[in-house]
Jmol script that loads the backbone (N, CA, C; Angstrom):
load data "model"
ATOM      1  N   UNK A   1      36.032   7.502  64.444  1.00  0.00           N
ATOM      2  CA  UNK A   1      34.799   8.267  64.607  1.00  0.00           C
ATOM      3  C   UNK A   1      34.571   9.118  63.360  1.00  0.00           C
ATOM      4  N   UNK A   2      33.351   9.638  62.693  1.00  0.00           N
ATOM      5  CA  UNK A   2      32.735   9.808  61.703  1.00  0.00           C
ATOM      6  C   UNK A   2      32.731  12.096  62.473  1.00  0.00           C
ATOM      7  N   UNK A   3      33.031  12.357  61.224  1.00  0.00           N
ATOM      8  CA  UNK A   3      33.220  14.105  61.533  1.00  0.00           C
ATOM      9  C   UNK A   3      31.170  14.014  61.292  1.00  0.00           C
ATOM     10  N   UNK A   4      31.042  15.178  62.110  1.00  0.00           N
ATOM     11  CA  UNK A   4      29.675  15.265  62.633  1.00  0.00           C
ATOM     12  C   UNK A   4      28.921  15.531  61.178  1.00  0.00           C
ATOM     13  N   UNK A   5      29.721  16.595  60.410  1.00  0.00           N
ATOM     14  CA  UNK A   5      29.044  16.606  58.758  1.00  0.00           C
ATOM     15  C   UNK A   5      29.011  15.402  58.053  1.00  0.00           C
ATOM     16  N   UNK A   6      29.590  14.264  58.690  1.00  0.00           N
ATOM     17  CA  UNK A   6      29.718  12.785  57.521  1.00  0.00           C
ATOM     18  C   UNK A   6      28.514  12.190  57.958  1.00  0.00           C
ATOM     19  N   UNK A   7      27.396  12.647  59.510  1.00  0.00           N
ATOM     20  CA  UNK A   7      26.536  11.923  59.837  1.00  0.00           C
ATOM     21  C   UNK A   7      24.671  12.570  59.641  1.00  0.00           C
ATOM     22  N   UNK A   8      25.339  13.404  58.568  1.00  0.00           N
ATOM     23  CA  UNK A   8      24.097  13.751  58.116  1.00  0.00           C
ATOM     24  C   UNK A   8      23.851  13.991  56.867  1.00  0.00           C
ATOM     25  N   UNK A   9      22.867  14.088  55.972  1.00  0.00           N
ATOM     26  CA  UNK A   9      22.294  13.445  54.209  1.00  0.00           C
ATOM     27  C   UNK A   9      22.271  15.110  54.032  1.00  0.00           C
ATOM     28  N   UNK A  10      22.930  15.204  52.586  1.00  0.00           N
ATOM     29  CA  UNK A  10      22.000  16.545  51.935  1.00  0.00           C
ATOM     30  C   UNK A  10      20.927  17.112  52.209  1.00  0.00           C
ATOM     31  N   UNK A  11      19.974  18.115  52.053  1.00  0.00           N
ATOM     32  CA  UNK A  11      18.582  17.869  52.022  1.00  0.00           C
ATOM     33  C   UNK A  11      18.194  17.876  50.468  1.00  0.00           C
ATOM     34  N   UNK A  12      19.419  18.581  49.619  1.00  0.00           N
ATOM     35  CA  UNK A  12      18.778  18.352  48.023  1.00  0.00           C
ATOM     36  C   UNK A  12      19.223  16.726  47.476  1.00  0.00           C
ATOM     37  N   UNK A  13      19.939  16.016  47.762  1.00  0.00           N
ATOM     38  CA  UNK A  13      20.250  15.034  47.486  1.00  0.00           C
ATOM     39  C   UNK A  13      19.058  14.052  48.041  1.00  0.00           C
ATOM     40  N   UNK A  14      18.799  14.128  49.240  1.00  0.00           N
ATOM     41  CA  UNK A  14      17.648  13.505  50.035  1.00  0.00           C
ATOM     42  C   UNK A  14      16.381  13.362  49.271  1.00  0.00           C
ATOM     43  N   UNK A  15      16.009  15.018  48.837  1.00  0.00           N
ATOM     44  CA  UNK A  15      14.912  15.157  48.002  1.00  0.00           C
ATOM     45  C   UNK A  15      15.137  14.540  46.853  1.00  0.00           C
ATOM     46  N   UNK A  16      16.127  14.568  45.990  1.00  0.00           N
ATOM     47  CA  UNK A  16      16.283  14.199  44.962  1.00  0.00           C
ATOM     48  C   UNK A  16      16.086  12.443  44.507  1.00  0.00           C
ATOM     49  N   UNK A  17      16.954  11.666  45.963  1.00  0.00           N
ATOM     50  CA  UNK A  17      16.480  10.661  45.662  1.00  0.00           C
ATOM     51  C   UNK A  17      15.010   9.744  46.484  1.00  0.00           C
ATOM     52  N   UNK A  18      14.455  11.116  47.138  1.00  0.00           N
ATOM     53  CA  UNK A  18      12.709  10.496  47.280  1.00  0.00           C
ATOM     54  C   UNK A  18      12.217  10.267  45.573  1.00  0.00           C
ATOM     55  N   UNK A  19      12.504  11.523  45.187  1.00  0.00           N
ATOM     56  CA  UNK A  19      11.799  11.763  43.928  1.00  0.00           C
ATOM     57  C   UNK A  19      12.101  10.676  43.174  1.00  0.00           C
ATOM     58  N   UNK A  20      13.452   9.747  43.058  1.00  0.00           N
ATOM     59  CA  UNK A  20      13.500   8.953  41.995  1.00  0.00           C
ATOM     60  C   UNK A  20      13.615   7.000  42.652  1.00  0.00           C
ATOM     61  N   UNK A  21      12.854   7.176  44.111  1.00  0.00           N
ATOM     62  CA  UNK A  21      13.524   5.684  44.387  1.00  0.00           C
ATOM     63  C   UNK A  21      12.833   4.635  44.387  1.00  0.00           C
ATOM     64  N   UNK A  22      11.024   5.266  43.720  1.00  0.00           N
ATOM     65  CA  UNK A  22       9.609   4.831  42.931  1.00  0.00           C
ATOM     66  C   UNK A  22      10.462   4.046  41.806  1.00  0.00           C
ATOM     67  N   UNK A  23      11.374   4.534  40.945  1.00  0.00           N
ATOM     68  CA  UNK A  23      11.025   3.895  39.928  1.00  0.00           C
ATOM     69  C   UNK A  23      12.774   3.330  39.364  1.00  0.00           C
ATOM     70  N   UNK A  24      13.821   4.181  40.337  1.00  0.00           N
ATOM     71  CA  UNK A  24      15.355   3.867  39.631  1.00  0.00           C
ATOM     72  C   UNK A  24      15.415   2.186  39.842  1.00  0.00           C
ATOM     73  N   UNK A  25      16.383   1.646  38.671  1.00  0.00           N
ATOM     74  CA  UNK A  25      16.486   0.684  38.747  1.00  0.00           C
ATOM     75  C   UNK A  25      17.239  -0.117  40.117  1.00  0.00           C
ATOM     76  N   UNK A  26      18.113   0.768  40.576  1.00  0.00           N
ATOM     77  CA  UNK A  26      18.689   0.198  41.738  1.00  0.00           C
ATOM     78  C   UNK A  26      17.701  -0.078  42.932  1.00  0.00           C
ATOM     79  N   UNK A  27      17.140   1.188  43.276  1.00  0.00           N
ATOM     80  CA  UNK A  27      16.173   0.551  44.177  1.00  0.00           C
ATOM     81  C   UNK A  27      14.445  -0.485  43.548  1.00  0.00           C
ATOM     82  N   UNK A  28      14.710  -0.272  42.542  1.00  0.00           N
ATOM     83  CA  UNK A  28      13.591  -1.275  42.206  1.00  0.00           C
ATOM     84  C   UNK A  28      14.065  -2.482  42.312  1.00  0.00           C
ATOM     85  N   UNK A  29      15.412  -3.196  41.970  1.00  0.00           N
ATOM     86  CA  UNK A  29      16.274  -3.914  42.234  1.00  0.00           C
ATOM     87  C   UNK A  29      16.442  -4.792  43.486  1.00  0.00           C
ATOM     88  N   UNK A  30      16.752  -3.799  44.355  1.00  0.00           N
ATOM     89  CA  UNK A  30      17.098  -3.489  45.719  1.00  0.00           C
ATOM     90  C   UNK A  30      15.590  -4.263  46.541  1.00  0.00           C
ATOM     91  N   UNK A  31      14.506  -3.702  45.836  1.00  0.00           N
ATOM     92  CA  UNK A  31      13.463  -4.106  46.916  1.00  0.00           C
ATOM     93  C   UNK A  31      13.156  -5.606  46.466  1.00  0.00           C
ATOM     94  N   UNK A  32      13.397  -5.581  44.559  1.00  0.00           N
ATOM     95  CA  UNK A  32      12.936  -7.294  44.184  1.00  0.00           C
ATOM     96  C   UNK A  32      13.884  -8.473  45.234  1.00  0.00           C
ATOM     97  N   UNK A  33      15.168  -8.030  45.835  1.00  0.00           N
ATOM     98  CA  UNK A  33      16.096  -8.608  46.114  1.00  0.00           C
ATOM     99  C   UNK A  33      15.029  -8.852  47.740  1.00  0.00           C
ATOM    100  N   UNK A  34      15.065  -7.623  48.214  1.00  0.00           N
ATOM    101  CA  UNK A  34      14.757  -7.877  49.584  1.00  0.00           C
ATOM    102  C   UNK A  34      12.922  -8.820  49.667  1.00  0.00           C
ATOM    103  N   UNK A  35      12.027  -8.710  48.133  1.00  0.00           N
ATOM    104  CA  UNK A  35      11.325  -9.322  48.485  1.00  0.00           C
ATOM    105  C   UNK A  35      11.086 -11.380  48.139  1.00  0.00           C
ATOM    106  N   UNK A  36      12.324 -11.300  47.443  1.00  0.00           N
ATOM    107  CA  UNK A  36      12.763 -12.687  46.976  1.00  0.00           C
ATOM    108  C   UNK A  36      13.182 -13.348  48.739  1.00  0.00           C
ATOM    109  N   UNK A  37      13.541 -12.332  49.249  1.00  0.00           N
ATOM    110  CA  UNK A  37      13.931 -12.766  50.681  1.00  0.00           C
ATOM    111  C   UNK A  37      13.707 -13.590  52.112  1.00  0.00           C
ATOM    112  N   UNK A  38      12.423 -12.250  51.368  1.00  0.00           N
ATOM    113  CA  UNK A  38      11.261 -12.382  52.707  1.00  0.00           C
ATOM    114  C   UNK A  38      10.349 -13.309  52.585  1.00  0.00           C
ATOM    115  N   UNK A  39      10.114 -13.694  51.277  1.00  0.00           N
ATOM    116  CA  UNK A  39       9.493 -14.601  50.645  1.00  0.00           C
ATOM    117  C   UNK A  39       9.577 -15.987  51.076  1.00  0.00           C
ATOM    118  N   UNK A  40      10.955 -15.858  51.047  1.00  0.00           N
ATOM    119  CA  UNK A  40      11.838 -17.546  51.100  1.00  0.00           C
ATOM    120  C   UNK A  40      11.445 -17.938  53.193  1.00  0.00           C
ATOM    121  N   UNK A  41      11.174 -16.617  53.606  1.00  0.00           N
ATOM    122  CA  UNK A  41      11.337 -17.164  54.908  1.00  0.00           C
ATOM    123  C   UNK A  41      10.183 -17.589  55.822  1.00  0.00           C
ATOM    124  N   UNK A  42      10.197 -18.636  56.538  1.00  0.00           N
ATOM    125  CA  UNK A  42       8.745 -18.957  56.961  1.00  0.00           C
ATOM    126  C   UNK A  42       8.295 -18.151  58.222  1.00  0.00           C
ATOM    127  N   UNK A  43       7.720 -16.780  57.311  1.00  0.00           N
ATOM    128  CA  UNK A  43       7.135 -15.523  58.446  1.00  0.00           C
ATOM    129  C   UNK A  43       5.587 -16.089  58.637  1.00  0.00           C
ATOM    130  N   UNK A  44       5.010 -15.603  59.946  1.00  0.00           N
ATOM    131  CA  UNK A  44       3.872 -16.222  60.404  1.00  0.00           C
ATOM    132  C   UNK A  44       2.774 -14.637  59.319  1.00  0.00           C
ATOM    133  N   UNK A  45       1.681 -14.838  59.376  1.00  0.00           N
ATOM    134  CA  UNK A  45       0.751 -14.319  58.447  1.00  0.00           C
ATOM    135  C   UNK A  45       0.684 -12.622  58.433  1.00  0.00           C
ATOM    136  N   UNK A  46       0.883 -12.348  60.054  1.00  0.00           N
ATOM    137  CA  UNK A  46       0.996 -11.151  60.343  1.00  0.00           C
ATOM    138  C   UNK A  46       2.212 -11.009  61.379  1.00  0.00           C
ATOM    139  N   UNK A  47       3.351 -11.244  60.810  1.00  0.00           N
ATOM    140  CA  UNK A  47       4.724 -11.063  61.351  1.00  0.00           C
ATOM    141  C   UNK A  47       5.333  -9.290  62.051  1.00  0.00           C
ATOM    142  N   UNK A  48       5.940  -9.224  62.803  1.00  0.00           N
ATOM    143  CA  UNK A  48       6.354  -8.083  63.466  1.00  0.00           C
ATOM    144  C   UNK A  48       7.730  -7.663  62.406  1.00  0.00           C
ATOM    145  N   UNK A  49       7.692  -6.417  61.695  1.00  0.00           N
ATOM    146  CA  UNK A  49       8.163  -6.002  60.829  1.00  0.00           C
ATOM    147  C   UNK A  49       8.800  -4.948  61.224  1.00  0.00           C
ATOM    148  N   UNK A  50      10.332  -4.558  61.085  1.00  0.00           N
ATOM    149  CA  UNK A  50      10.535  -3.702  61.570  1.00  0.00           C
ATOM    150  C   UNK A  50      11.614  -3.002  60.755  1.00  0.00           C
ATOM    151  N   UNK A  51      12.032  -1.750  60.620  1.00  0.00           N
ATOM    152  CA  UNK A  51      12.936  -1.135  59.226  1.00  0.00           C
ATOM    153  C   UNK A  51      13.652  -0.296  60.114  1.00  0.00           C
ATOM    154  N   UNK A  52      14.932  -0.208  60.630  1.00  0.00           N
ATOM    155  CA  UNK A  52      15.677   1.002  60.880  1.00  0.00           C
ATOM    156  C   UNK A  52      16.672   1.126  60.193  1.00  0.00           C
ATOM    157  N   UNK A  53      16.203   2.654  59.988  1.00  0.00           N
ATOM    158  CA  UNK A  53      17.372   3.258  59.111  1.00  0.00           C
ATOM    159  C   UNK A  53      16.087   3.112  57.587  1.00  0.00           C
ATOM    160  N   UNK A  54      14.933   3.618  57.826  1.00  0.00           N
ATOM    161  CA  UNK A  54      13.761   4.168  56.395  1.00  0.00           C
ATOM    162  C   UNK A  54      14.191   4.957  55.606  1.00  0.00           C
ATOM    163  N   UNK A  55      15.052   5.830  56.264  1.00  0.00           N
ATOM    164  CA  UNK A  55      15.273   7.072  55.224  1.00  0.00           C
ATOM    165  C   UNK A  55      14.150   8.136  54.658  1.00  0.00           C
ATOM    166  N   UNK A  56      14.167   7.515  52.811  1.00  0.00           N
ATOM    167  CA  UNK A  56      12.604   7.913  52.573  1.00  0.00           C
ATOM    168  C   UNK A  56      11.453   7.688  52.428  1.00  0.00           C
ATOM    169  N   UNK A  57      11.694   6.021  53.085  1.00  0.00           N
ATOM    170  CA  UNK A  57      10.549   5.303  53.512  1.00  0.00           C
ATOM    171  C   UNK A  57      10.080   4.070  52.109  1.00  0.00           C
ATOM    172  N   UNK A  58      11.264   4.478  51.345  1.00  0.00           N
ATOM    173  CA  UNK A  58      10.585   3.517  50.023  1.00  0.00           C
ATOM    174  C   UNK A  58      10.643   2.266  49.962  1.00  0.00           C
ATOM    175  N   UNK A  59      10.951   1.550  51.031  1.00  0.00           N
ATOM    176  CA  UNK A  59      10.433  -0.154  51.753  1.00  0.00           C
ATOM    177  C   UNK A  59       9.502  -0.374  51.986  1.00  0.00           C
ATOM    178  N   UNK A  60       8.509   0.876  52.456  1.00  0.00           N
ATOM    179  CA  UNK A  60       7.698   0.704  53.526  1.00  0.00           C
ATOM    180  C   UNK A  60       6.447  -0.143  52.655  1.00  0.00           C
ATOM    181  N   UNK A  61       6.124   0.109  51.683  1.00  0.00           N
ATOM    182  CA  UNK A  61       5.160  -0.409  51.093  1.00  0.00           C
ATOM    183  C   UNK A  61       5.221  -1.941  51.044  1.00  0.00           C
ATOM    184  N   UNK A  62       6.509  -2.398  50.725  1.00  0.00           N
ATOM    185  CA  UNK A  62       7.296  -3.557  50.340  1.00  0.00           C
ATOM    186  C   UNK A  62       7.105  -4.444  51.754  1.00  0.00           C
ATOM    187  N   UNK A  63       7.722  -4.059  52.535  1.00  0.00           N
ATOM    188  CA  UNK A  63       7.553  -4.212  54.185  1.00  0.00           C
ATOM    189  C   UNK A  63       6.130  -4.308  54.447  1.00  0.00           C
ATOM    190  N   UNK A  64       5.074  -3.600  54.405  1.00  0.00           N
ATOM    191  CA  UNK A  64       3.750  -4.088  55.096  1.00  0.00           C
ATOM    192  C   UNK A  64       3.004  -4.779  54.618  1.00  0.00           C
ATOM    193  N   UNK A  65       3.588  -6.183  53.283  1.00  0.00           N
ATOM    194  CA  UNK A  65       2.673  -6.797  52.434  1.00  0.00           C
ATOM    195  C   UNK A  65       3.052  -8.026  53.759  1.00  0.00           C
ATOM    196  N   UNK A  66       4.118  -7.966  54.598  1.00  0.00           N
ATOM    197  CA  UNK A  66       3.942  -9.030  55.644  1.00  0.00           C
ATOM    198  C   UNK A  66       4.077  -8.858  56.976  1.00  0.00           C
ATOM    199  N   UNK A  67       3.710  -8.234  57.222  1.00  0.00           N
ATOM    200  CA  UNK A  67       3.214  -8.174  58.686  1.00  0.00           C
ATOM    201  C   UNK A  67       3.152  -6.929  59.285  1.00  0.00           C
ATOM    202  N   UNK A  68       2.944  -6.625  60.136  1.00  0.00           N
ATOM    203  CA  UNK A  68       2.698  -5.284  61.607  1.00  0.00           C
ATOM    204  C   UNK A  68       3.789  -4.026  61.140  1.00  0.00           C
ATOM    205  N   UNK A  69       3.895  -3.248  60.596  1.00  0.00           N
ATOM    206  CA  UNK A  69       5.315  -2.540  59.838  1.00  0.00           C
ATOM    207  C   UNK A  69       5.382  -1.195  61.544  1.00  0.00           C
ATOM    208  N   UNK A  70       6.700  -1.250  61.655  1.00  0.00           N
ATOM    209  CA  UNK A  70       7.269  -0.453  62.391  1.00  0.00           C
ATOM    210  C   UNK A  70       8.502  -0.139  61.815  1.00  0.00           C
ATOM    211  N   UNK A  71       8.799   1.546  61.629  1.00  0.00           N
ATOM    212  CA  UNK A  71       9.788   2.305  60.724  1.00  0.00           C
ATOM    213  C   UNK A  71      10.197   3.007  61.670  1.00  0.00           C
ATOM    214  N   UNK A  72      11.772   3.371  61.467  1.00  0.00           N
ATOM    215  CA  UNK A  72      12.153   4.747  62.204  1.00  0.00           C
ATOM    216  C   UNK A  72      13.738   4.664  62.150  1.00  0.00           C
ATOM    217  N   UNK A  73      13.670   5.972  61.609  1.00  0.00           N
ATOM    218  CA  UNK A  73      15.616   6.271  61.473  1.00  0.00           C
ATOM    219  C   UNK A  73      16.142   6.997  62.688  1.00  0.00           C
ATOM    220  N   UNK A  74      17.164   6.601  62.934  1.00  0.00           N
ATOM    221  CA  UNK A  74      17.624   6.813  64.144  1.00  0.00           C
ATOM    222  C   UNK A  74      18.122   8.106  63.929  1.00  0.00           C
ATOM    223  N   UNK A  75      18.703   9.098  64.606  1.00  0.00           N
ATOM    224  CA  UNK A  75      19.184  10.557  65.121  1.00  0.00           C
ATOM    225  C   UNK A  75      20.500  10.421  66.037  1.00  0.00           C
ATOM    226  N   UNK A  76      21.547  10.773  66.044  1.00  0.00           N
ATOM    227  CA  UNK A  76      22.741  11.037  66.855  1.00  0.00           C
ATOM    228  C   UNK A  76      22.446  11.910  67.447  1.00  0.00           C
ATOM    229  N   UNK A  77      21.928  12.620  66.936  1.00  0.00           N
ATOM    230  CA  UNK A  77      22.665  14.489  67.142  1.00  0.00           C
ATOM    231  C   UNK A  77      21.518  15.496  68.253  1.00  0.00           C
TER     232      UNK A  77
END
end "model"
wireframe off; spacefill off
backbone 0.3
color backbone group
């Protein structure tokens, strides 16, 4: 089991990487990867899309070029 401080994000770290996940190479990376993906797969025109675990949401754009987008990070606590 995970100590209750291991199940929650900075809030300056959090902020820090909203601010940079527009343009760092990893997540620019990260999304070319996930859209080489989605690409390859035979999704119907307006497919049911769904992201848990958004964070700071910087899929989301990536995510609603195919279908119905539904987001939401889950909460323990």
């Amino acid at each position: 089991m995970w100590p209750a401080d291991a199940l929650s994000m900075d809030a300056a770290y959090y902020t820090q990487m909203a601010e940079v996940e527009d343009r760092h190479w990893w997540f620019a990376a990260r999304r070319a990867i996930l859209a080489a993906v989605l690409d390859a797969l035979p999704l119907p025109a307006r497919a049911d899309v769904m992201e848990v675990g958004c964070g700071t949401g910087g899929n989301l754009a990536l995510l609603a070029r195919y279908g119905r987008l539904v987001a939401c990070e889950p909460d323990e606590t």
